[in-house]
RODOLO-301342 format. One record per residue (C-alpha): residue number from 1; residue in three letters; x, y, z. Coordinates in steps of 0.2 Angstrom, whole numbers, always signed. Layout:
num = NUM, residu = ALA, east = X, north = Y, up = Z .
...
//
This chain:
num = 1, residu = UNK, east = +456, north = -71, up = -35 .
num = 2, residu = UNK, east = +447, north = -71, up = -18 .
num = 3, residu = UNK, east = +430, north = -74, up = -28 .
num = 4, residu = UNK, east = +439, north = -89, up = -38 .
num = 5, residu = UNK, east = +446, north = -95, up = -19 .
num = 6, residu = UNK, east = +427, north = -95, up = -16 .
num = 7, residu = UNK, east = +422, north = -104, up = -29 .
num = 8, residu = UNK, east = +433, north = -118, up = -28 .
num = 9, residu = UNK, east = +431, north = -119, up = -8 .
num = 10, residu = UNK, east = +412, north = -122, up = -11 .
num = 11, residu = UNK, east = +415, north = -135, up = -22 .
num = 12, residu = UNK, east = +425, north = -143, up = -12 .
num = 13, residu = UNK, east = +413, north = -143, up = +1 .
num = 14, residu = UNK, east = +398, north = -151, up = -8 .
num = 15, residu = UNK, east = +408, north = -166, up = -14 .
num = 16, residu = UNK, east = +412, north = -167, up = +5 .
num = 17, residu = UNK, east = +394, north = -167, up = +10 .
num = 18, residu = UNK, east = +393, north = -179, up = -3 .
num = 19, residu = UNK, east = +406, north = -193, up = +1 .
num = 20, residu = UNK, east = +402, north = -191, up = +20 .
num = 21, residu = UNK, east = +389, north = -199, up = +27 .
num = 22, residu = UNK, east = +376, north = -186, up = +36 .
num = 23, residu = UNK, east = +367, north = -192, up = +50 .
num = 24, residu = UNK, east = +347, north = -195, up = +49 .
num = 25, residu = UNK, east = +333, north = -205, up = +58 .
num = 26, residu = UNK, east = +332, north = -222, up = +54 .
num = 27, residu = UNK, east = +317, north = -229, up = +63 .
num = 28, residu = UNK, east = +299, north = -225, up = +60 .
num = 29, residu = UNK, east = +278, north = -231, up = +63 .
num = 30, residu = UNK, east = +268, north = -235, up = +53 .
num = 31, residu = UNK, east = +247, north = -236, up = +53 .
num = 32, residu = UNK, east = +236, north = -237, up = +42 .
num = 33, residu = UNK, east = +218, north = -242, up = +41 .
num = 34, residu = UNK, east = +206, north = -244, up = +24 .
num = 35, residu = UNK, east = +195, north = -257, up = +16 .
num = 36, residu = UNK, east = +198, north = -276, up = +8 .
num = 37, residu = UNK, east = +192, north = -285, up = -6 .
num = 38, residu = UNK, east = +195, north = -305, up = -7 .
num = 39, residu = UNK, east = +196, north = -314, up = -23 .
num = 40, residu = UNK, east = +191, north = -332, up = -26 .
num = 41, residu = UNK, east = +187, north = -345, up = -12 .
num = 42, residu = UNK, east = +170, north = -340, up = -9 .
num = 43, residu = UNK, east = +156, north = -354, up = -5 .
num = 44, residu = UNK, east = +137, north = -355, up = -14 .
num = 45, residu = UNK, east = +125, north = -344, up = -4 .
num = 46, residu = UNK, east = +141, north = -333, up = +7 .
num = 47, residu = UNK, east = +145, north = -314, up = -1 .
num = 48, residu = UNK, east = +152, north = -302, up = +8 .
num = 49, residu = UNK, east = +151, north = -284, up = +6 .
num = 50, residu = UNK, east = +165, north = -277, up = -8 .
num = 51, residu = UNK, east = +174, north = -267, up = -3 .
num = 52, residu = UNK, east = +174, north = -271, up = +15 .
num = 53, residu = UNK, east = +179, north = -257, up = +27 .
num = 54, residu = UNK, east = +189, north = -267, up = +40 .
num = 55, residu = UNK, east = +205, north = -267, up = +40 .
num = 56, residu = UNK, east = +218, north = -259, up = +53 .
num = 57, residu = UNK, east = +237, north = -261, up = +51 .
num = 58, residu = UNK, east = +251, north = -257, up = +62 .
num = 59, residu = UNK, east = +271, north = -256, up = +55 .
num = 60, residu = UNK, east = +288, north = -256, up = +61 .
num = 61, residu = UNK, east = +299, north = -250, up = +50 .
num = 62, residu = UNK, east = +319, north = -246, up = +48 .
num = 63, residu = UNK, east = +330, north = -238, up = +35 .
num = 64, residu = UNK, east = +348, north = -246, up = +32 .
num = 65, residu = UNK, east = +352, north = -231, up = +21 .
num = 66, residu = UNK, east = +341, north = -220, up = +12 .
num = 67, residu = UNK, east = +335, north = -231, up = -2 .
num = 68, residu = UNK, east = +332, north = -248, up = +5 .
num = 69, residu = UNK, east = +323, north = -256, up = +21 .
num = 70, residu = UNK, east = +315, north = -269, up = +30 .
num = 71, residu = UNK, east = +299, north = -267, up = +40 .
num = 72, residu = UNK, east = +289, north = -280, up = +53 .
num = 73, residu = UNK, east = +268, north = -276, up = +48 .
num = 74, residu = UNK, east = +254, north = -283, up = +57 .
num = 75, residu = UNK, east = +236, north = -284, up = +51 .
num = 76, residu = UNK, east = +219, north = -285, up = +58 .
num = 77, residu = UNK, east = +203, north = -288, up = +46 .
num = 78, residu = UNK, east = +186, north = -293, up = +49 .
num = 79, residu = UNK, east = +179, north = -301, up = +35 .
num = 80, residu = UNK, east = +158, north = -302, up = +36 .
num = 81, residu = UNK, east = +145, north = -306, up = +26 .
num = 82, residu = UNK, east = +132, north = -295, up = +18 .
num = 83, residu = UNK, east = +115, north = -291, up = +20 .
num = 84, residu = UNK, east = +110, north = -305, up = +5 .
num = 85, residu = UNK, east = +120, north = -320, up = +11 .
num = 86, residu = UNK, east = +120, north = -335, up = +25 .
num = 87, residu = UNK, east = +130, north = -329, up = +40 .
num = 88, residu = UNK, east = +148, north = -329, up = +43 .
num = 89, residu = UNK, east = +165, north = -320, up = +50 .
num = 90, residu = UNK, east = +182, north = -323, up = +48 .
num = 91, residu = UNK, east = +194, north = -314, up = +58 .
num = 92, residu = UNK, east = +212, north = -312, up = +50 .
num = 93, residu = UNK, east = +228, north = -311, up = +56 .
num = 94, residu = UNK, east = +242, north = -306, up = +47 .
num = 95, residu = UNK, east = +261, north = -304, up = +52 .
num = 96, residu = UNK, east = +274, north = -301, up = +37 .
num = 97, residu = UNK, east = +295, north = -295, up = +35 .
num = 98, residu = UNK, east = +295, north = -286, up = +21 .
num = 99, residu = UNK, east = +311, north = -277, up = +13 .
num = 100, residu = UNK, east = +307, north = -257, up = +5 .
num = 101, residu = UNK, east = +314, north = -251, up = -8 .
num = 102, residu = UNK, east = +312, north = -229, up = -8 .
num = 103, residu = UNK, east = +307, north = -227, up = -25 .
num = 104, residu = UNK, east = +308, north = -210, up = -20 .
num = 105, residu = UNK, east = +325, north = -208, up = -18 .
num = 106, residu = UNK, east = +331, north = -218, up = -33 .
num = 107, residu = UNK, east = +320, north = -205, up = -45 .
num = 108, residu = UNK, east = +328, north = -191, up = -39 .
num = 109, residu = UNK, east = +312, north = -186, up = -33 .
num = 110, residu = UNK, east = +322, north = -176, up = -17 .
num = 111, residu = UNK, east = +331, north = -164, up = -31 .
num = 112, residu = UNK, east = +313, north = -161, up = -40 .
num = 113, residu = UNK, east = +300, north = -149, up = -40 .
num = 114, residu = UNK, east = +290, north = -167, up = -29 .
num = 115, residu = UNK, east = +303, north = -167, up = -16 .
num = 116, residu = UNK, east = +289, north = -168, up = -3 .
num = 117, residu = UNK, east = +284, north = -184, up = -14 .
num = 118, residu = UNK, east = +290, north = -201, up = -9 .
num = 119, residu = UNK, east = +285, north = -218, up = -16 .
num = 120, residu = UNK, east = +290, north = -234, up = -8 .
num = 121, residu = UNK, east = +290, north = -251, up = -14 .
num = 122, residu = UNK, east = +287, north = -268, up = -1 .
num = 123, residu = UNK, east = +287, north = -283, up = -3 .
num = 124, residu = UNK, east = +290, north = -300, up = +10 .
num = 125, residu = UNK, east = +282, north = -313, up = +16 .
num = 126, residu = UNK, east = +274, north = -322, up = +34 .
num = 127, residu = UNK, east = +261, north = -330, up = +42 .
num = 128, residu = UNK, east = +242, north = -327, up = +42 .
num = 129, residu = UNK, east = +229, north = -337, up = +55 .
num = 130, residu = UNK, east = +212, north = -338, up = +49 .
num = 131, residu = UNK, east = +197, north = -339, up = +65 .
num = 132, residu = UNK, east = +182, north = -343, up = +56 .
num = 133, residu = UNK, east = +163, north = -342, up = +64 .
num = 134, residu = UNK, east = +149, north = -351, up = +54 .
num = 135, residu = UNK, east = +136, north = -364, up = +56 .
num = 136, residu = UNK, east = +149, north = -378, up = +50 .
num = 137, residu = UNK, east = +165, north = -370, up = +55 .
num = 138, residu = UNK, east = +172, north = -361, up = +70 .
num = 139, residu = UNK, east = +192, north = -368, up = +69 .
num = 140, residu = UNK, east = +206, north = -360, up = +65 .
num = 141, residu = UNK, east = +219, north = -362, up = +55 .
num = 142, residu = UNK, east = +238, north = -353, up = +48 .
num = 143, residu = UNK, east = +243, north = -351, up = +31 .
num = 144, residu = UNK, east = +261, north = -343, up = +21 .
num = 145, residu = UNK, east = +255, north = -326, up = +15 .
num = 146, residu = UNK, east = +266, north = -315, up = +2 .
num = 147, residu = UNK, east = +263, north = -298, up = +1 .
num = 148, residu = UNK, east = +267, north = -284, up = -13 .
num = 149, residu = UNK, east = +263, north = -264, up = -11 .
num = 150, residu = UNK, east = +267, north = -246, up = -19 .
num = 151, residu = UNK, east = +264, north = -235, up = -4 .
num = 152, residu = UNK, east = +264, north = -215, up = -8 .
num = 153, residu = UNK, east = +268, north = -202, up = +3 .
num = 154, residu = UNK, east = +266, north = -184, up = +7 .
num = 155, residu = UNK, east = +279, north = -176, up = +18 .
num = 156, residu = UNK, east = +270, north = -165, up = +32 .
num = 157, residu = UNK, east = +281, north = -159, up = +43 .
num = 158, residu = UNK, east = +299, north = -166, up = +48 .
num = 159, residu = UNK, east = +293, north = -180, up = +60 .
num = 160, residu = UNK, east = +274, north = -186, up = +53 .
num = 161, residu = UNK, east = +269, north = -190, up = +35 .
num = 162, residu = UNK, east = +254, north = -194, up = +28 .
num = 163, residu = UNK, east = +254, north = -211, up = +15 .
num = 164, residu = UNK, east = +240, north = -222, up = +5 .
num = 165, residu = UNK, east = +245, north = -241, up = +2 .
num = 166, residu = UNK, east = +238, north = -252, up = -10 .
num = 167, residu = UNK, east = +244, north = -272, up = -7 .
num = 168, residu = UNK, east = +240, north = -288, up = -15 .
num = 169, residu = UNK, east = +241, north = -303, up = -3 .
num = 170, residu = UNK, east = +242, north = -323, up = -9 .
num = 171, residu = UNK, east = +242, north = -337, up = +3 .
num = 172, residu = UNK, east = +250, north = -356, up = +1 .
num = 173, residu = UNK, east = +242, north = -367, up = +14 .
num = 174, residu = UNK, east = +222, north = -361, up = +12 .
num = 175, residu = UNK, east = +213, north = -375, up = +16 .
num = 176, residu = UNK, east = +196, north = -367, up = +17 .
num = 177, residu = UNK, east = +187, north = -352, up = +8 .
num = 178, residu = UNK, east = +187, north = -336, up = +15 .
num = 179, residu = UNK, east = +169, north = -339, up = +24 .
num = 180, residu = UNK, east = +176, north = -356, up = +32 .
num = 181, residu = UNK, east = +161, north = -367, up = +25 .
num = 182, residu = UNK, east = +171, north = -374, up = +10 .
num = 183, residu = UNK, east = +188, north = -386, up = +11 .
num = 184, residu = UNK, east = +198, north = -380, up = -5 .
num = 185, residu = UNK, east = +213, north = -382, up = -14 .
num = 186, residu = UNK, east = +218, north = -367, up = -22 .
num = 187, residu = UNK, east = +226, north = -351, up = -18 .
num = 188, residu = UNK, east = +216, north = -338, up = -9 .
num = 189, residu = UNK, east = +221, north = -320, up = -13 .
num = 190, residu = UNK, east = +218, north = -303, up = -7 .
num = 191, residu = UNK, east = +216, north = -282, up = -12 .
num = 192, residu = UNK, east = +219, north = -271, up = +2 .
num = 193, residu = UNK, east = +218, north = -251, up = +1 .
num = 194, residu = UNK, east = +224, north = -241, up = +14 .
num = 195, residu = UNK, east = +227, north = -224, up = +22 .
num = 196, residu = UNK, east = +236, north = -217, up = +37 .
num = 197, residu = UNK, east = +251, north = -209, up = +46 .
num = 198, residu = UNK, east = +270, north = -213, up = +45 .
num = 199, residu = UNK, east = +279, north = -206, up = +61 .
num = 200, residu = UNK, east = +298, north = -203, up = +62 .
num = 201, residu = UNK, east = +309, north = -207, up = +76 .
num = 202, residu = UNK, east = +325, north = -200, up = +80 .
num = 203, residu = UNK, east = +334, north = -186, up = +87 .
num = 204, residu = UNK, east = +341, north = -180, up = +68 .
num = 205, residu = UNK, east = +333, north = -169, up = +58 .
num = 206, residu = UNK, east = +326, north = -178, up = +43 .
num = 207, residu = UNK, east = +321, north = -196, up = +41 .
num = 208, residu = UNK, east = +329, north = -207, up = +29 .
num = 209, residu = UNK, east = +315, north = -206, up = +19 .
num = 210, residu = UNK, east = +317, north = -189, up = +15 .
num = 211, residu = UNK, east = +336, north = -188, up = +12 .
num = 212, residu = UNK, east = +348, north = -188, up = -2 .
num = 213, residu = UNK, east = +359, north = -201, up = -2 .
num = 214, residu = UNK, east = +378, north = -199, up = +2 .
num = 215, residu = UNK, east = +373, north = -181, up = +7 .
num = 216, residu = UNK, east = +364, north = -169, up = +14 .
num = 217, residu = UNK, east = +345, north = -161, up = +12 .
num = 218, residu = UNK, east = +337, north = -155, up = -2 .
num = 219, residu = UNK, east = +337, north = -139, up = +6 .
num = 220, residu = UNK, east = +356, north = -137, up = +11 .
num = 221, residu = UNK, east = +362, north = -146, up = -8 .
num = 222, residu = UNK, east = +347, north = -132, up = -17 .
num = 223, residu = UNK, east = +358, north = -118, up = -7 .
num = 224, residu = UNK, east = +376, north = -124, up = -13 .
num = 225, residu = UNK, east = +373, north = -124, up = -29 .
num = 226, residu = UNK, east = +362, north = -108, up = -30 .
num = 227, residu = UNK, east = +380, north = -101, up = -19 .
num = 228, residu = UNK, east = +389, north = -109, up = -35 .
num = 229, residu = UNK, east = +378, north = -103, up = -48 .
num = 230, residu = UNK, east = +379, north = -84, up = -42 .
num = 231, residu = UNK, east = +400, north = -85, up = -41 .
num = 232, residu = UNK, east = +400, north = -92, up = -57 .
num = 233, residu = UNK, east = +389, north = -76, up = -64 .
num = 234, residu = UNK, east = +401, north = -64, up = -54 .
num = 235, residu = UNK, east = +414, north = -71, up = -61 .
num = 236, residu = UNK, east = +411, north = -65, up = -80 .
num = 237, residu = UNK, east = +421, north = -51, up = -86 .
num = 238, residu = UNK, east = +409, north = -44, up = -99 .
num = 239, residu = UNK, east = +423, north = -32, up = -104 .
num = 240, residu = UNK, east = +438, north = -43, up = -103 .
num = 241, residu = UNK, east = +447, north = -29, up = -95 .
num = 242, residu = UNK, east = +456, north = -44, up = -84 .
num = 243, residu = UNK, east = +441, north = -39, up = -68 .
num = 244, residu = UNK, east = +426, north = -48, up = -66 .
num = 245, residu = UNK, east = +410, north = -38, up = -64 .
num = 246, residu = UNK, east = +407, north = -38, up = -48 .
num = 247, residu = UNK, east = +422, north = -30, up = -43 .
num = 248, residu = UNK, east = +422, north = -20, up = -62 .
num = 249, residu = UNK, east = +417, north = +0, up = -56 .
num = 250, residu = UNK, east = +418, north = +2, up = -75 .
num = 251, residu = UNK, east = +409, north = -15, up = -82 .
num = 252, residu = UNK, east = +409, north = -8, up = -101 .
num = 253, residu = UNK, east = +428, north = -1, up = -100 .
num = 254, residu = UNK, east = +435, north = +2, up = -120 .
num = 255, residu = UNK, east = +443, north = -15, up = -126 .
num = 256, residu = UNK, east = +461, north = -13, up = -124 .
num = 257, residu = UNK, east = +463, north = +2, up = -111 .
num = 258, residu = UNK, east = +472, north = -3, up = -97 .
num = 259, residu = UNK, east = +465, north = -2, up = -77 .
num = 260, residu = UNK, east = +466, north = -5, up = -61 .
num = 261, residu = UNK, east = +461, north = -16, up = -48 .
num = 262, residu = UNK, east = +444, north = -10, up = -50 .
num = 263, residu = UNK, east = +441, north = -11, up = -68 .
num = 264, residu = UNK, east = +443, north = +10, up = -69 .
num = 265, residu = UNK, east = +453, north = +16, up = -84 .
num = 266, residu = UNK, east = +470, north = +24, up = -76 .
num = 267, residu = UNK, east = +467, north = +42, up = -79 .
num = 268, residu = UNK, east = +480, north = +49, up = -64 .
num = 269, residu = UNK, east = +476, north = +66, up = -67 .
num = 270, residu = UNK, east = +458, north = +65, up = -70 .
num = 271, residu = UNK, east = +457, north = +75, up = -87 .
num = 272, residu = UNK, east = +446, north = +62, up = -92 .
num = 273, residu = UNK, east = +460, north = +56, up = -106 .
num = 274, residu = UNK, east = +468, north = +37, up = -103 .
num = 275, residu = UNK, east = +484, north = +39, up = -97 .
num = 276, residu = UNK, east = +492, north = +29, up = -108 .
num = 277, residu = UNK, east = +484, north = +38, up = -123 .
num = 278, residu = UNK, east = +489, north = +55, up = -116 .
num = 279, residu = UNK, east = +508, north = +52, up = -111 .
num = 280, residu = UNK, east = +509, north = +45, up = -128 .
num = 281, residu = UNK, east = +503, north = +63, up = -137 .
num = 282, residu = UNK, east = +512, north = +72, up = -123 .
num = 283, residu = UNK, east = +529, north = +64, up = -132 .
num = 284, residu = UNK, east = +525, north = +67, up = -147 .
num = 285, residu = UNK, east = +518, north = +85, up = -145 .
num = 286, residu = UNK, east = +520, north = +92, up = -129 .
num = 287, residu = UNK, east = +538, north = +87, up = -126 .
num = 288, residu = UNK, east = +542, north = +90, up = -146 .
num = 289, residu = UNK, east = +555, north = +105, up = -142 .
num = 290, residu = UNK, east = +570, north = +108, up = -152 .
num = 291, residu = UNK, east = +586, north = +101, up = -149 .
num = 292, residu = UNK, east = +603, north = +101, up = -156 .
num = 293, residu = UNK, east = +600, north = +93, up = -167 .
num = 294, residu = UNK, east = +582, north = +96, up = -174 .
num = 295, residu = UNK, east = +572, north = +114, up = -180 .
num = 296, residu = UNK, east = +557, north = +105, up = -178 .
num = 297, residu = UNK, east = +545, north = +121, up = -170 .
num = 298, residu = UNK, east = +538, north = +118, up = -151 .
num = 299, residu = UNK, east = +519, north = +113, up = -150 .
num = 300, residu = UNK, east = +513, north = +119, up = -136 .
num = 301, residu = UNK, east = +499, north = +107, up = -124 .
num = 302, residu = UNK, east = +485, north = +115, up = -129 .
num = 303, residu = UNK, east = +487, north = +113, up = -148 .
num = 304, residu = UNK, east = +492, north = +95, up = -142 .
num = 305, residu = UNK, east = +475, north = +91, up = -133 .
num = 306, residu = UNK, east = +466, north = +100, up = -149 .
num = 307, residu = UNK, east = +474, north = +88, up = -160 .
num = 308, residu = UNK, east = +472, north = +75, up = -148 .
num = 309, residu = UNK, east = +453, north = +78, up = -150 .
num = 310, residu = UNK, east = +450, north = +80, up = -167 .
num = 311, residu = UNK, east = +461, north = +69, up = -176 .
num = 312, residu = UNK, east = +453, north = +53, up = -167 .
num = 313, residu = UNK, east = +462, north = +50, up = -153 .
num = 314, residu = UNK, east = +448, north = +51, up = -140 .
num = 315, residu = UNK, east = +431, north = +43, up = -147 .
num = 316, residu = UNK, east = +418, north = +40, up = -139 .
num = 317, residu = UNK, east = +413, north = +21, up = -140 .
num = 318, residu = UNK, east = +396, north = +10, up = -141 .
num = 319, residu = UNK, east = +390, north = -8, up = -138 .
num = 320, residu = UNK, east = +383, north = -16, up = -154 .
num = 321, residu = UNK, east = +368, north = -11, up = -159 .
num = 322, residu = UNK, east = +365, north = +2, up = -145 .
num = 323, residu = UNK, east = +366, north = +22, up = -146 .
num = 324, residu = UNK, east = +370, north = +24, up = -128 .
num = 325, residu = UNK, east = +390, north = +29, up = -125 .
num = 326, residu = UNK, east = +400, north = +18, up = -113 .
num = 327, residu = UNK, east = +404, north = +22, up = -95 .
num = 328, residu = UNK, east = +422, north = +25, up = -102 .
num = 329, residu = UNK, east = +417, north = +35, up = -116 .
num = 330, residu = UNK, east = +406, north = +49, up = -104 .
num = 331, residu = UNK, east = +422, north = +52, up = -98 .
num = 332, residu = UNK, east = +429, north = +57, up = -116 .
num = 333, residu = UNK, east = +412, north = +68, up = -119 .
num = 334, residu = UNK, east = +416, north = +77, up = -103 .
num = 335, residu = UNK, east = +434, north = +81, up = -108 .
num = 336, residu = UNK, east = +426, north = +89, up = -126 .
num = 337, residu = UNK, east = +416, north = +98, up = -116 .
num = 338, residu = UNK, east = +429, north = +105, up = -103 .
num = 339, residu = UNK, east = +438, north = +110, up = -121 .
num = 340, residu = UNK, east = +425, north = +117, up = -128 .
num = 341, residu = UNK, east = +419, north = +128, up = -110 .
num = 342, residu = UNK, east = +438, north = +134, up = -109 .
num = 343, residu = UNK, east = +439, north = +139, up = -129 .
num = 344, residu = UNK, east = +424, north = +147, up = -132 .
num = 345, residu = UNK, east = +429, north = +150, up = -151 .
num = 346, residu = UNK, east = +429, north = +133, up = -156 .
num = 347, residu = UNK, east = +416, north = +122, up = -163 .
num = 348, residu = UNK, east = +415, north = +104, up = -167 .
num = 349, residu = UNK, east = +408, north = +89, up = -179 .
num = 350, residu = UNK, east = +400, north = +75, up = -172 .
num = 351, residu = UNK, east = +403, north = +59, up = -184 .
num = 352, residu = UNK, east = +395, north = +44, up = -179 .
num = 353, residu = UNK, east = +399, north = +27, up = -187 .
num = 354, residu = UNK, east = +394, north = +7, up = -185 .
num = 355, residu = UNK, east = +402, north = -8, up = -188 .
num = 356, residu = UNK, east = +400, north = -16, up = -205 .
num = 357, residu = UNK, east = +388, north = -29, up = -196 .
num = 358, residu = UNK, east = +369, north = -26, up = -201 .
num = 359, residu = UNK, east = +362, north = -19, up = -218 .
num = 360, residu = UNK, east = +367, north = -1, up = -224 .
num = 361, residu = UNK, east = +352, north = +5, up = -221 .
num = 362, residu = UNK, east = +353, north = +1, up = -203 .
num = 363, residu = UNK, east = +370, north = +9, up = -200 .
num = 364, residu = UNK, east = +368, north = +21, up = -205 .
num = 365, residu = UNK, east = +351, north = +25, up = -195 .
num = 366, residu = UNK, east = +363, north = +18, up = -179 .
num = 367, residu = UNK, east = +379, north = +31, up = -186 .
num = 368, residu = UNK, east = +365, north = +46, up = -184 .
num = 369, residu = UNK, east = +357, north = +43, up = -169 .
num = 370, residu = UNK, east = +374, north = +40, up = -161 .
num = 371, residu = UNK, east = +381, north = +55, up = -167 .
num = 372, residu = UNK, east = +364, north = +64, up = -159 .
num = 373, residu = UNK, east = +367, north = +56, up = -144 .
num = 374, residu = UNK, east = +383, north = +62, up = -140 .
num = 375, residu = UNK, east = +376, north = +82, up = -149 .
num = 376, residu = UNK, east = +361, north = +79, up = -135 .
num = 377, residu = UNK, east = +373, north = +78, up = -118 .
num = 378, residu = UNK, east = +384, north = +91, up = -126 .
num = 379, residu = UNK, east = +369, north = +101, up = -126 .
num = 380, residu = UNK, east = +362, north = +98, up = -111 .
num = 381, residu = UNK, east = +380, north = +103, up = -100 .
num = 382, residu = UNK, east = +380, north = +118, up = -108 .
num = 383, residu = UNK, east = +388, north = +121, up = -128 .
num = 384, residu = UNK, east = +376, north = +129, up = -138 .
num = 385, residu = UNK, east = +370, north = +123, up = -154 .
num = 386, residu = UNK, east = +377, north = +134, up = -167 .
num = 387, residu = UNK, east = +393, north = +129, up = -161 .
num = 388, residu = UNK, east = +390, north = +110, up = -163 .
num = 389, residu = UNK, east = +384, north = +98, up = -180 .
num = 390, residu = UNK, east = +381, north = +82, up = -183 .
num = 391, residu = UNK, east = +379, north = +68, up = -196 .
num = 392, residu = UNK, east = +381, north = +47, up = -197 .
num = 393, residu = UNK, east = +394, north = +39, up = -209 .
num = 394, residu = UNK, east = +386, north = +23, up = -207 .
num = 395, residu = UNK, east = +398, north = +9, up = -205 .
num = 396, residu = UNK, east = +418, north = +8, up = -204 .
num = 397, residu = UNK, east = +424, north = -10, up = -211 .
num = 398, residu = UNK, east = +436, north = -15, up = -200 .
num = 399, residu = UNK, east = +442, north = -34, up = -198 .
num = 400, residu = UNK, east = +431, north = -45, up = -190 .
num = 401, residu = UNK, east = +438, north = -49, up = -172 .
num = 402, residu = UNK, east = +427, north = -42, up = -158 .
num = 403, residu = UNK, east = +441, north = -30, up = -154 .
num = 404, residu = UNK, east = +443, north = -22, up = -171 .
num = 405, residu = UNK, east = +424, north = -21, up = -171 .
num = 406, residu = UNK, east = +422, north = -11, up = -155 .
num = 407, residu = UNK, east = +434, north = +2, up = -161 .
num = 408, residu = UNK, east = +422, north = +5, up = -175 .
num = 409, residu = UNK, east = +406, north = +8, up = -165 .
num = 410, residu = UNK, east = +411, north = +26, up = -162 .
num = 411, residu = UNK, east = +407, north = +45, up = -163 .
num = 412, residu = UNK, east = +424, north = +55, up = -168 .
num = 413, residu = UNK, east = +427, north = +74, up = -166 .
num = 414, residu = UNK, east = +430, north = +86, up = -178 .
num = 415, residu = UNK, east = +436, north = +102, up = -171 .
num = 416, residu = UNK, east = +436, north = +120, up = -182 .
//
C-alpha cells in the first residue's frame, strides 16, 4: 500500500511540473563570424573572391517561451574584389528583426538521445546600407533585406553554446550591383555561412533553448520517470500471494498458501508444514479420538505426520520448466528430512512429475531430473542412499489454469 501511495504521489508530481510553468533564462548573445557569397548583380570586368571570408555578426535574442522568439541581428561584411578584377569594395550593413522558431523543442529533440542538439529556425526582415568605393561610385545607398536561416547548435555548458548558421538574404530597393559600378533593376541576393557562440543570460539554471516546454529539464523529467518505471517493477507480485516482490521474503510462495505481511507461508510453529495444511491433518488424525458415540481407534501425531507425508500432502513444487524446488518447497524437504533423521527405519520414494505442457519425451526428462534434485539435497543433509529411490512419472494432466498447473509441477513422497 505505502509503495502504491508512492507511485501515485510521483505521478502527481510530474503532471505538476508539467502544467506549472518552471522558470529559465530568456535572454541571450549571439556572434558569429564566417564567409559570403553574392549572387547576381555583378558588372563586366569586377569578381570578387567566392567565398569571401568577411563577414562578422552580432545578435540580440529573447525567448517568449521555449519554442518561439524574436531576436534584433546586425551584420558587418566587406565585399572586395579579386586578384583578376578592376578594383572595388563595398562595405554592408545590415540590421534585421527576425522571429525563431526552436526546432529543437518541437522535435522532442530535449527527451532524445540529441538532447545537447538544438536547431532554430529565423526568419525577418530590415534595412541594409550599401557604401561603395570604386572609380565610378563612392555613394551610398539603403535597401529592404529579408533574411531566412537553419542555425544548429551544440550545448557546451549551461551558459555558452556553440552554433553554425547558414542564411539567404534578398534585397528590394538595389539600385546598383554589388560592386557599385552598374545601376540595376533586379534583386540582389546573398549566401552567408557562419560560426560562433551563443551566450545565455540569466540567473536560472537553463536557458529556454534547452528546456522542455510546460516542465522541467530533461534531466529532472529522465529521473521521474526512471523513479516510476522502478515502482512500477516493485510493484509485480510474481507469486500472486497478495505481496509485491519487493516486500515478498518468499517471492516463489506455492499458489494458494496463505501468508503474511511479508510474503512468508504462516508456519507458527516452524515444522516446516503450512499451518493451514497441518491443523487440517491434526483434525482429522491427531484429534481423531473416540467419543461417545464413535469406536473409531486413536491415531496418534506421528502416524498422522507419516501419512501427511506420504499420501501427498506436502510436495515439493517447481517453476515450469525448471528442476530447482521453490523457496516454499525447501521447507517441505527439510521437514522429510527432520522425519527421516528422527525415524531411522524409514525409507522413502521420490516421484517427480511435470505438467502436461511440452512433449512426453520432455516430461518425462523434467519428471527425473526433479525427482534427482530433491534425492541430491536429501543426500547431501545427511540420509543415506539405500534409504532413498527415485524415478520421473513424467507429466500429471490437470486442468489448464496456472493454478491447477502449478500443483502438478511436483515431487511427492512415498514413505515404507
Amino acid at each position: 500500500m505505502k509503495k502504491l501511495l508512492l507511485i501515485i504521489t510521483t505521478i502527481f508530481l510530474v503532471n505538476i511540473l508539467h502544467a506549472q510553468n518552471i522558470e529559465y533564462n530568456k535572454w541571450s548573445i549571439e556572434l558569429d563570424a564566417g564567409a559570403l557569397k553574392t549572387f547576381n548583380l555583378t558588372s563586366p570586368g569586377h569578381f570578387s573572391p567566392v567565398p569571401e571570408f568577411i563577414v562578422g555578426n552580432f545578435g540580440v535574442r529573447y525567448a517568449l517561451n521555449t519554442k518561439f522568439g524574436i531576436k534584433a541581428d546586425f551584420s558587418y561584411q566587406d565585399i572586395n574584389n579579386d586578384d583578376n578584377s578592376i578594383e572595388f569594395e563595398t562595405k554592408y550593413y545590415r540590421g534585421s528583426i527576425q522571429g525563431v522558431i526552436n526546432l529543437g523543442n518541437i522535435m522532442g529533440f530535449r527527451t532524445t538521445a540529441f538532447k545537447n542538439i538544438g536547431l532554430l529556425f529565423h526568419g525577418g526582415g530590415g534595412l541594409s546600407s550599401f557604401d561603395y568605393n570604386t572609380a565610378s561610385n563612392t555613394g551610398d545607398e539603403l535597401a529592404v533585406n529579408f533574411i531566412l536561416g537553419l542555425t544548429p547548435q551544440l550545448k557546451l555548458s549551461k551558459r555558452i553554446s556553440f552554433q553554425v548558421d547558414l542564411s539567404y538574404l534578398r534585397h528590394l530597393g538595389q539600385n546598383f550591383n554589388w560592386d557599385g559600378a552598374q545601376n540595376v533593376s533586379d534583386f540582389g541576393s546573398m549566401l552567408t555561412a557562419t560560426a560562433g557562440f551563443a551566450i545565455n543570460l540569466g540567473k536560472h539554471e537553463n536557458h529556454a533553448d534547452w528546456t522542455i516546454e510546460n516542465g522541467a529539464s530533461s534531466k529532472k523529467l529522465e529521473e521521474l520517470e526512471a523513479k516510476i518505471a522502478n515502482i512500477e517493477t516493485d510493484l509485480i507480485d510474481t507469486d500472486q500471494d497478495g505481496v509485491a516482490d519487493y516486500l515478498d521474503r518468499e517471492p516463489n510462495t506455492t499458489s494458494g498458501v496463505t501468508v503474511n505481511t511479508k510474503g512468508v507461508t504462516v508456519d507458527n510453529n516452524r515444522n516446516g508444514i503450512p499451518d493451514e495444511f497441518e491443523t487440517a491433518m491434526d483434525r482429522k488424525y491427531a484429534n481423531d479420538t473416540p467419543t461417545a458415540t464413535t469406536s473409531a481407534p486413536e491415531v496418534s501425531y506421528d502416524e498422522a505426520i507419516k501419512k501427511l507425508l506420504g499420501e501427498g500432502y506436502v510436495n515439493v513444487y517447481f517453476n515450469t520448466a525448471s528442476a530447482t524446488p521453490s523457496i516454499y518447497s525447501l521447507d517441505a524437504i527439510n521437514y522429510l528430512i527432520e522425519y527421516m533423521k528422527e525415524h531411522p527405519e524409514a525409507k522413502a520414494e521420490l516421484i517427480g512429475f511435470a505438467d502436461q505442457r511440452g512433449s512426453d519425451s520432455f516430461n518425462t526428462s523434467l519428471s527425473a531430473r526433479r525427482a534427482k534434485k530433491v534425492y541430491d539435497i536429501l543426500i547431501e543433509s545427511g540420509i543415506t542412499p539405500e534409504r532413498l529411490s527415485h524415478t520421473g512419472n513424467g507429466e500429471a494432466v490437470s486442468g489448464s489454469s496456472k493454478e491447477s498447473l502449478q500443483l502438478r509441477r511436483k515431487v511427492t513422497f512415498k514413505l515404507k
